[in-house]
N, C-alpha and C positions, 0 to 999 in steps of 0.2 A: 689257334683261336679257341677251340674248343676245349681244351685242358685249360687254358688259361680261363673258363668261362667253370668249368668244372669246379678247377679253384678257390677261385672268387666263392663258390656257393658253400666252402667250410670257413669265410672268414664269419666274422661277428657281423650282428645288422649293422652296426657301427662303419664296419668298413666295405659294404656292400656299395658302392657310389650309388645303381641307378636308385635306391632308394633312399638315400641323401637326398638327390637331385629330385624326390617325388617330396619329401617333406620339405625340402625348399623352394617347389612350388607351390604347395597348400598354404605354406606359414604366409607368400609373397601375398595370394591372391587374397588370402584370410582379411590381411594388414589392409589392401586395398577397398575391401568388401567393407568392411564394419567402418575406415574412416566416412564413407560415401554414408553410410547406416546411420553414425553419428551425426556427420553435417546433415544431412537431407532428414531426417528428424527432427534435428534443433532448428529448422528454419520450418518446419512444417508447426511445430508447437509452437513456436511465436506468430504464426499468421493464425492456428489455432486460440490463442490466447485473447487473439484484438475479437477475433470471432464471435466467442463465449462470452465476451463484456459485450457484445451488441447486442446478442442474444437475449441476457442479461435487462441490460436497458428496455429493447422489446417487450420482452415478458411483466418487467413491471408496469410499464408503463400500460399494459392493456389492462392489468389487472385491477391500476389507480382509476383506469376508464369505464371497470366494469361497475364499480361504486359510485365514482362521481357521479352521473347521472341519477341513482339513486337521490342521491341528496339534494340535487336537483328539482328536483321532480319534488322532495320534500318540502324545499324552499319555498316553492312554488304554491305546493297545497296550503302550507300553514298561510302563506300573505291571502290566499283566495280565501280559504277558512274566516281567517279574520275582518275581511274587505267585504266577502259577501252574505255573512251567518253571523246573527247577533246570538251567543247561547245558543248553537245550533240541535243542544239534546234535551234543553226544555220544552221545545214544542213538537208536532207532531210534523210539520211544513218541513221545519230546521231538520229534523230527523230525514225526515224522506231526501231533500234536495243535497246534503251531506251523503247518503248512502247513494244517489246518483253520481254524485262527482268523484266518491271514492272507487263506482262501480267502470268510472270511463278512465281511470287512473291504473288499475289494475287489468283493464282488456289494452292500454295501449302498451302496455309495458309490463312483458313475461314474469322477467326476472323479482318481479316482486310477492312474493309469498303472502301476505296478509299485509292490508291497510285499515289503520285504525285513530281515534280519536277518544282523549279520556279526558273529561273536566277535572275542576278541583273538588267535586261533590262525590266523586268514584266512579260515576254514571261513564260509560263506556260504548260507543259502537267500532264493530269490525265486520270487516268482509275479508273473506279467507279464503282464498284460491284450495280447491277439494284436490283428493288422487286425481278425479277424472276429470278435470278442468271446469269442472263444475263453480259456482259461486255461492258460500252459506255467510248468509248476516247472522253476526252476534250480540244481541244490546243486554249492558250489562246495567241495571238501577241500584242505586245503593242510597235506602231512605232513611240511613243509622242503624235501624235495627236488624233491618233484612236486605241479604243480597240478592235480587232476583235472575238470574237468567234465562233468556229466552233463544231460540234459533230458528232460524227461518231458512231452509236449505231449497237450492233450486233441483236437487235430486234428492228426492225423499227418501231415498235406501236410508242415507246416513243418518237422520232420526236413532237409528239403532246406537249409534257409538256418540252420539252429540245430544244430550239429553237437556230438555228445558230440568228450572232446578231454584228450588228459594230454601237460599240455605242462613244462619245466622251472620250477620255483619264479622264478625270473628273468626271467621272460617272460610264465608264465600271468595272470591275473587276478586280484590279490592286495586286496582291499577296502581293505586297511589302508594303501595307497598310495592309495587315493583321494580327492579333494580335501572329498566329503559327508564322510569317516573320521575326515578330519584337523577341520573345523570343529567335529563334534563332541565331540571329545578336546578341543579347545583352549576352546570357548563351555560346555562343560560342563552347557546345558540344551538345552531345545526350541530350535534355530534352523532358518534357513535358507541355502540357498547361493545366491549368483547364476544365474545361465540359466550352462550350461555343455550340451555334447553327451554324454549319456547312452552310457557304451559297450557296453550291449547291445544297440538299438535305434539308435543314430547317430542321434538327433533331438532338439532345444535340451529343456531345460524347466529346473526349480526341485524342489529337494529337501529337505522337511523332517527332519531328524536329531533324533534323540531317545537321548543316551547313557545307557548300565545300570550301575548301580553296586553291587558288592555291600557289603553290610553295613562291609566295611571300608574305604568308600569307591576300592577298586579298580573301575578300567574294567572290565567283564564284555565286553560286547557294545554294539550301536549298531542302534537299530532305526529304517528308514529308508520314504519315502511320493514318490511322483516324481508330478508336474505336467507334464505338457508343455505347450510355448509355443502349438502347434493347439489344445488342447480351451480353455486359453486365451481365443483369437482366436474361437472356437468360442462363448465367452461373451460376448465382449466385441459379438459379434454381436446377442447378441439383444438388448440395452442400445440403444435408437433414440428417445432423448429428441425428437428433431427430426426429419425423413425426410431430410435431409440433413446430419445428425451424422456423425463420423467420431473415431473415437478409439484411441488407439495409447498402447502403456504401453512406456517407453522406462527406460532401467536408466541409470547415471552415465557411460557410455561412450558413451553417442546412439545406442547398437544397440534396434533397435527388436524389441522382445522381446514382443511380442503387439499384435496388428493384427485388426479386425474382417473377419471371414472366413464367410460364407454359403455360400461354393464353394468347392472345390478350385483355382480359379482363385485367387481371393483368397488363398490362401495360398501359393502361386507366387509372391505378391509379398512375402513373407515370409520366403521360404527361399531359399537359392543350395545347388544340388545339384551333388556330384562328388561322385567315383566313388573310393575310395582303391585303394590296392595289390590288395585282395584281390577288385577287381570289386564291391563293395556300397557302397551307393548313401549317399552324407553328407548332411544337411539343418542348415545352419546358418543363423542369423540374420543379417540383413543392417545394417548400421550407415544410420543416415538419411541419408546423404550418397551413398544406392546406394541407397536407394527409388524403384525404378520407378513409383511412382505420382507425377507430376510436379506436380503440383496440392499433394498432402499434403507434399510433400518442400522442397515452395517457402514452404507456409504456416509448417510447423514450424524450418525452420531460422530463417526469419524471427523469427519469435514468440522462438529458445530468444536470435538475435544483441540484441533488444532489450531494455529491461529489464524484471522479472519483472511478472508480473500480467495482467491484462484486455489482449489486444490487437488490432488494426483492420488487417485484410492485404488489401490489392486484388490479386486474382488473375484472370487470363484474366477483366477488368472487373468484375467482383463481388466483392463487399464480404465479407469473413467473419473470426468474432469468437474469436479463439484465445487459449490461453492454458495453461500447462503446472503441473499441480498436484501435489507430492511428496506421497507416502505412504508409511508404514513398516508392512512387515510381517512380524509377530512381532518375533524377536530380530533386527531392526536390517538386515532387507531391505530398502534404500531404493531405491524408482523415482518416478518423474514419470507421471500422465497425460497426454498431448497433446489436449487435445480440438478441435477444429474444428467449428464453427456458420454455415453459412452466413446474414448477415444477413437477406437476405428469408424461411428459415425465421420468424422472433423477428417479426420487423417487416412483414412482405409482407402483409399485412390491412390494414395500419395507412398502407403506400405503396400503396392500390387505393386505399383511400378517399381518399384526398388526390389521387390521380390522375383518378378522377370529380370529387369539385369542381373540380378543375384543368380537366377534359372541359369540363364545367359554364358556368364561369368565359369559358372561352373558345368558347365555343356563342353565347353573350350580346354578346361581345366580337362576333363575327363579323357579329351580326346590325346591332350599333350600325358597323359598318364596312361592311356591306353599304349601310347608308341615307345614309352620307355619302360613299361610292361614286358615289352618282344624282347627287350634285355635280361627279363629276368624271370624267365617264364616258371622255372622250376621254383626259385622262389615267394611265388606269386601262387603256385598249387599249392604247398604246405600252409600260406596263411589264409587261403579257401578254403581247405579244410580244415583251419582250426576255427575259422568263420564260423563254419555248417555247423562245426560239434559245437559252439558256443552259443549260435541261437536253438539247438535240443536242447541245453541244460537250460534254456530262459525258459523252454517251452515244457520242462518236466520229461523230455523223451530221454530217458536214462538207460537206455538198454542197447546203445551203441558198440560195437567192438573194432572200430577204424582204429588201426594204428599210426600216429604221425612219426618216422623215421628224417633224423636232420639233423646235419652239424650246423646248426646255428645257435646254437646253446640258448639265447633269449627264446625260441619257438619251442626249444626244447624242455625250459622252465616254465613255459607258457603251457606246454600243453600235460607236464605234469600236475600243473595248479587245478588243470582244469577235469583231467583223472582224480585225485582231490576230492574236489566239489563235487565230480558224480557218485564217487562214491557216500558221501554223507548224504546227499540228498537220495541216493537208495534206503538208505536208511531210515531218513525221515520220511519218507513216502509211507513208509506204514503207516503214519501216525493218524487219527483221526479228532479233530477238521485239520486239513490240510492245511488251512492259513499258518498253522503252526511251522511248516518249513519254511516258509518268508521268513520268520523271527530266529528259527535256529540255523538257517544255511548255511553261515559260517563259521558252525563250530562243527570238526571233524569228528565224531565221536560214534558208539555205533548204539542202536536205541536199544535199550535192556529193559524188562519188567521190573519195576520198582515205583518205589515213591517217599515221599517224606511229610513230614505236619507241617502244614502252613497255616496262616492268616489269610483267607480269606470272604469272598462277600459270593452268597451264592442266587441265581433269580430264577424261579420257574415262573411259566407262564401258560395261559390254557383260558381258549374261548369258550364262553358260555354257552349250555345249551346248544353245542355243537353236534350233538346225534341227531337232537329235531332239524337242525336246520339240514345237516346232509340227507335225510330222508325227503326234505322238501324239493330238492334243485337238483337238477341232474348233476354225474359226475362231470363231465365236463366244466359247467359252470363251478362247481362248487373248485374244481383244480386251478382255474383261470383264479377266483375269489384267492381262495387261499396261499397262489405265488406272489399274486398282490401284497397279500398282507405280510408271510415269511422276508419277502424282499425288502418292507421298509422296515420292519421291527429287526432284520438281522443288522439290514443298514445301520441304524440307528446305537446297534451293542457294540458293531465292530468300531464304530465313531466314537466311542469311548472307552475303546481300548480294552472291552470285553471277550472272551474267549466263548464259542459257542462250542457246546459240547455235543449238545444234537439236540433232532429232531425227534417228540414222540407223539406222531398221528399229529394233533393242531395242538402241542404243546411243544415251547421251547426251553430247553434247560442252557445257561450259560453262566458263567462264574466270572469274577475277577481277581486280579494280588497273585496269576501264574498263570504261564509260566514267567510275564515278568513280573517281579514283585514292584506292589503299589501300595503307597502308607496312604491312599486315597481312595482303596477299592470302594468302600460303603458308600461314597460320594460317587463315583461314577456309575455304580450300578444305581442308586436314588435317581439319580439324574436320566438316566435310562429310560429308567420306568416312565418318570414324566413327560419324558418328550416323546414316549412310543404314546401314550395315549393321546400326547396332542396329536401327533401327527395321525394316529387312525381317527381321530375325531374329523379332522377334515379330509379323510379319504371315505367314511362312510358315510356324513353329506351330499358327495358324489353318490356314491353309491343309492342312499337313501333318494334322491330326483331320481333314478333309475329303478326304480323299483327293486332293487337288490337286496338278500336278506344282511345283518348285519354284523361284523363279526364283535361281538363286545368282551374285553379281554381282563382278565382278572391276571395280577401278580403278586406274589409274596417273594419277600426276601429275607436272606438271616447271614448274619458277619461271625464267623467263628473260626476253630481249626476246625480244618479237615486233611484227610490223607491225598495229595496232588501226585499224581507222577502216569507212570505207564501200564494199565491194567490189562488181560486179557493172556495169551499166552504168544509162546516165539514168533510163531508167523502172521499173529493177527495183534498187532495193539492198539488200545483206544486211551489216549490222554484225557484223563477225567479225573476228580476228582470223590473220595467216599465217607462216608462218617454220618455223624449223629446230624452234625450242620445240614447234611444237603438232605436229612431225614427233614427235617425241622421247617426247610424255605419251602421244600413241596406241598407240606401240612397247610403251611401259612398260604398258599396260594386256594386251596379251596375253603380256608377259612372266610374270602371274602365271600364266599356263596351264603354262610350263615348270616354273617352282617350287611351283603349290598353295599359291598363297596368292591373298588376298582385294586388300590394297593395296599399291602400290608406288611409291614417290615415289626421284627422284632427289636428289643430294647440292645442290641448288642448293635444293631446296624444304628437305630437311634440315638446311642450316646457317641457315635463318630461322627455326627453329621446333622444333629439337631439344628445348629447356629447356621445352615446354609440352605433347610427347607420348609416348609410349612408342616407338620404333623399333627394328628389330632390324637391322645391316648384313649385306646377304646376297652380293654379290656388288660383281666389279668385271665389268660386260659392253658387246659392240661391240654397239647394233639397228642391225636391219636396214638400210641405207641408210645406214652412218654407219659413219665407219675407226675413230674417237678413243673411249674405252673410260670409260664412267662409272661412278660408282660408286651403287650402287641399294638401299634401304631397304626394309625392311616397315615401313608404320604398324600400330599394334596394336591402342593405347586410347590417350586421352589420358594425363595427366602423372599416376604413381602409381595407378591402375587399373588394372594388372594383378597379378595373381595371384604371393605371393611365390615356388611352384614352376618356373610360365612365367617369373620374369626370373631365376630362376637356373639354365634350360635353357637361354634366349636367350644367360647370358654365358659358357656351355660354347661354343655354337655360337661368340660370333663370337672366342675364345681359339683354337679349332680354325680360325678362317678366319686370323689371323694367322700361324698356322702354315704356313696353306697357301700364303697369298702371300709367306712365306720360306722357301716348298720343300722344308718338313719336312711330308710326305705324310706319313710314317707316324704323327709325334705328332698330325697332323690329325683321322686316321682315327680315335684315339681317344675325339676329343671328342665326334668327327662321331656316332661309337656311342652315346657316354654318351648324348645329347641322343636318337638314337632309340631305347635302351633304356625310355627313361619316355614317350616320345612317338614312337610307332611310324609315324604319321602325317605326322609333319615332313617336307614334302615338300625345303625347302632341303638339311637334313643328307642326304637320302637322292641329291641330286643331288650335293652335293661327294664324298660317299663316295665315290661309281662314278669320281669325277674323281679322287682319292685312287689309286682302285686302280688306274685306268687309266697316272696319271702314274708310279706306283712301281715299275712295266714297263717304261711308255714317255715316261721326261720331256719335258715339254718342250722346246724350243731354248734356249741360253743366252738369249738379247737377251729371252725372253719377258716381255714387262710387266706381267702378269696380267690381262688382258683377256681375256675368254671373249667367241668370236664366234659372236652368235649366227646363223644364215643362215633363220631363222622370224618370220615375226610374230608 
């Protein structure tokens, strides 16, 4: 029995039985397993499916409830209005007993932001629910010529931001120009208006109108109820069908006009805040094409590009069940729910238990292969240790010397493949960053010193004023800061397919277009840069509540050849790249120290990739090291994400730069101004100024080609 077992161990795997007999009990139990998988799934997502429509139904239906009352209550006020106030803001009585009823209107019921009453003469009162629950009266007089305002606040702090004010009919505050004014006049009963920004308050919300008519069916008045989008989102919070629900009430324009909100964080993802003319602070809603929440933003566009109904989104690997539901409120306010369900909320009971018998299943499995095992014990060592040597090479431990001896010829090609591999991956192990042996592991070759000209995009990067801030903060702290930030900013390069070449002190050099080649590199490194700024932008906000100092990072970039390949000598190599080009992106990176700006890319990276991002042209300049005079870019944001203000101060500035590179300094000077009249900050306009003022003194030399030399890194 033992010769014949001897035997048996020089056939092929092929004709080994007990190892037949072990893969035709995995294939049996396999078959068994995933049918059970399938059915007990597809009946779990059909009782999931009725689920999510009740769900569904619920959520609107509380949300049509959180309005109707509203209107309600509007109803109510305008017939009391009219039944018990003749003219209620021409007299001094009508006034007072109007600001009573509005005042018992707004303590019974939270949800209402401001209530208010506007004649057809302009004349206006309101009462407006404060931050601190306070109550401020507003009467607005409008005599033709002069619009008066006045305020009457039950906490006198706000005096400071709520100023009395007689300004001309033409300017002041006229109701009957406002858009709630106009829907009313025109819908002629209870409606509502879209999300617009309130211009008391500068904060989104929904405004119920309710117009007055007297007896002779003339307009009187228009009595009005304000929602804002926070107390909203405020609601929409406490609605948690699922503990991983998410739901967003989105208007015909995919601005997302209410978002479940339990913190003042969560509503930061709701609002984009600026500042207008007069220094007070704007809170407007954000269209879902700008939602910072990347999970919801990915699910919903998804859900709204497919077609309507129940639907199935894989996101960051999990499954979740969306689905976008219209609702009408009142007169013909129409929005959509967005809801989002994570599946294992619905079904995660129903994948344990299937996952225990699955345990189960294969518990039993293990044991019926442990006993057919004792049949094949010698064969059973050799693919143990080809096991052991196959998780070293996953693991990088290449300095094994086990040798596998076996006439089974498959084990025996198996474990040459895998001598092979370790041998080439000795070799790429020199290489520096090591990510580069993922990319080349399976090519057998051995690493030589060399290299060759390529195309590609090169980026440095280097925080500001990084020597004061490390004398500030202990090493510790400043080492904790600093893997913070390395860790998202490398995240961030390798997510686009960028090579990091290294580390120098709080600067990172990284390239793209090698060692795989990319006819895309100046778009992926652009693309880079902007999302590393977004993303340290909301990592030093953290920081910033914390009193932490902050790391503010400046980049340049440049697209050329350069020399790619393996530098350094036999025993030590480092994958990098050398040349004029990576002279060039270094320059450019502390060029934004001169100008006060964040990114700057030269005109070789700009003509690949103009059509896909926002740029401003700031200059023509010689770096350091270099006679021949290029011309230099700010990136901003990607393509159509900026702000319609900043591109039409961007196209003041670069009108003011054509100027100046045909030597009309003084029409320069004026754009150069316009641009820092609104943006005091603009560190470019404020450097061509002085260059303005200086050339209209003392011009230039005739030959000059407009090359500004710089003599600074």
């Amino acid at each position: 029995m033992s010769d014949l077992f001897q035997a048996v161990k020089t056939f092929r795997i092929k004709h080994v039985i007990v190892f037949i007999n072990m893969v035709s009990l995995i294939f049996s139990a396999a078959i068994i397993l995933i049918s059970m998988w399938i059915s007990s799934s597809r009946n779990a997502r059909e009782l999931s499916e009725a689920l999510i429509y009740e769900i569904e139904g619920s959520i609107g239906n509380r949300l049509v409830n959180y309005f109707n009352p509203v209107e309600e209550i509007n109803n109510r006020t305008a017939y009391l209005i009219n039944t018990l106030f003749e003219n209620p803001l021409e007299n001094k009585e009508g006034e007072e007993k109007l600001f009573s009823f509005y005042n018992e209107v707004m303590r019974t019921n939270s949800r209402v932001k401001m209530a208010y009453y506007s004649d057809t003469r302009g004349d206006l009162m309101m009462l407006n629910r404060m931050a601190d629950g306070s109550f401020s009266k507003r009467m607005v007089r409008n005599d033709g010529k002069n619009i008066t305002t006045t305020w009457d606040h039950a906490n006198i702090a706000y005096y400071g931001n709520y100023n009395n004010s007689v300004l001309d009919a033409a300017e002041g505050y006229d109701p009957r120009k406002r858009e709630w004014y106009a829907i009313a006049q025109e819908q002629r009963k209870a409606s509502w208006t879209p999300v617009y920004l309130f211009a008391t308050d500068h904060l989104p919300g929904f405004t119920c109108v309710v117009p007055l008519y007297e007896k002779a069916g003339v307009l009187s008045g228009v009595s009005a109820l304000d929602i804002t989008v926070d107390e909203i989102s405020r609601f929409l919070a406490t609605i948690r069908p699922t503990p991983g629900t998410k739901i967003a009430l989105v208007d015909g324009m995919h601005n997302i006009v209410a978002f479940q909100a339990e913190t003042e964080e969560d509503l930061d993802k709701l609002f984009t805040e600026t500042v207008d003319a007069n220094g007070v602070s704007v809170f407007d809603i954000r269209n879902l094409d700008l939602f910072p929440d990347e999970g919801v933003r990915y699910i919903l566009q998804e859900t709204l590009n497919r077609s309507s109904g129940l639907q199935t989104i894989k996101y960051d690997g999990k499954l979740y069940r969306s689905a976008f539901t219209p609702i009408t409120i009142g007169n013909g306010l129409g929005l959509s729910i967005g809801i989002i369900i994570p599946e294992d909320d619905i079904i995660g009971n129903v994948k344990k238990n299937l996952a225990y018998v699955t345990v189960f299943s294969c518990l039993i499995l293990v044991v019926i292969i442990i006993v057919s095992s004792l049949f094949s014990n010698s064969l059973a060592k050799q693919l143990q240790t080809l096991s052991e040597e196959m998780a070293k090479i996953r693991d990088f431990q290449l300095d094994s010397n086990i040798a596998v001896t076996t006439g089974v010829k498959e084990i025996g090609n198996m474990y040459n493949a895998f001598e092979g591999m370790r041998m080439g991956l000795k070799n790429f192990r020199r290489y520096v960053p090591s990510d580069l042996v993922a990319q080349l592991i399976n090519k057998d070759i051995d690493a030589k010193i060399g290299g060759e000209k390529q195309e590609v995009s090169i980026f440095f990067s280097d925080i500001a004023n990084f020597t004061s801030i490390s004398e500030k903060i202990t090493s510790e702290a400043l080492m904790q800061q600093l893997s913070v930030y390395f860790e998202n900013t490398s995240k961030v390069i390798l997510k686009n397919k960028g090579t990091i070449d290294k580390y120098i002190g709080d600067s990172i050099m990284a390239f793209w277009g090698a060692p795989v080649k990319r006819n895309n590199h100046a778009e992926m490194a652009c693309r880079s840069a902007v999302n590393i700024q977004t993303i340290l932008h909301s990592i030093f906000r953290e920081w910033a509540n914390h009193g932490k100092d902050l790391f503010y990072t400046r980049i340049g970039i440049h697209s050329g050849e350069a020399i790619v390949g393996n530098m350094g000598y036999e025993e030590r190599l480092n994958y990098t790249v050398l040349g004029d080009a990576v002279n060039i992106a270094s320059r450019l990176e502390g060029v934004n120290k001169v100008y006060n700006t964040k990114i700057i890319v030269s005109q070789n990276t700009w003509e690949q990739c103009s059509d896909l991002f926002e740029f401003r042209r700031l200059d023509k300049i010689s770096v350091k090291g270099r006679h021949e005079g290029i011309m230099i870019y700010e990136l901003y944001a990607e393509k159509y994400q900026i702000e319609k203000p900043v591109r039409q101060l961007f196209s003041f500035y670069e009108k003011g730069l054509e100027y100046y590179f045909n030597c009309n300094f003084t029409e320069a000077l004026k754009y150069f101004n316009a641009v820092l009249k609104y943006r005091p900050g603009d560190g470019p306009s404020k450097i061509m100024r002085e260059r303005c003022l200086l050339y209209r003194t003392s011009p230039p030399p005739e030959d000059w080609d407009r090359t500004f030399i710089l003599t600074s890194k």
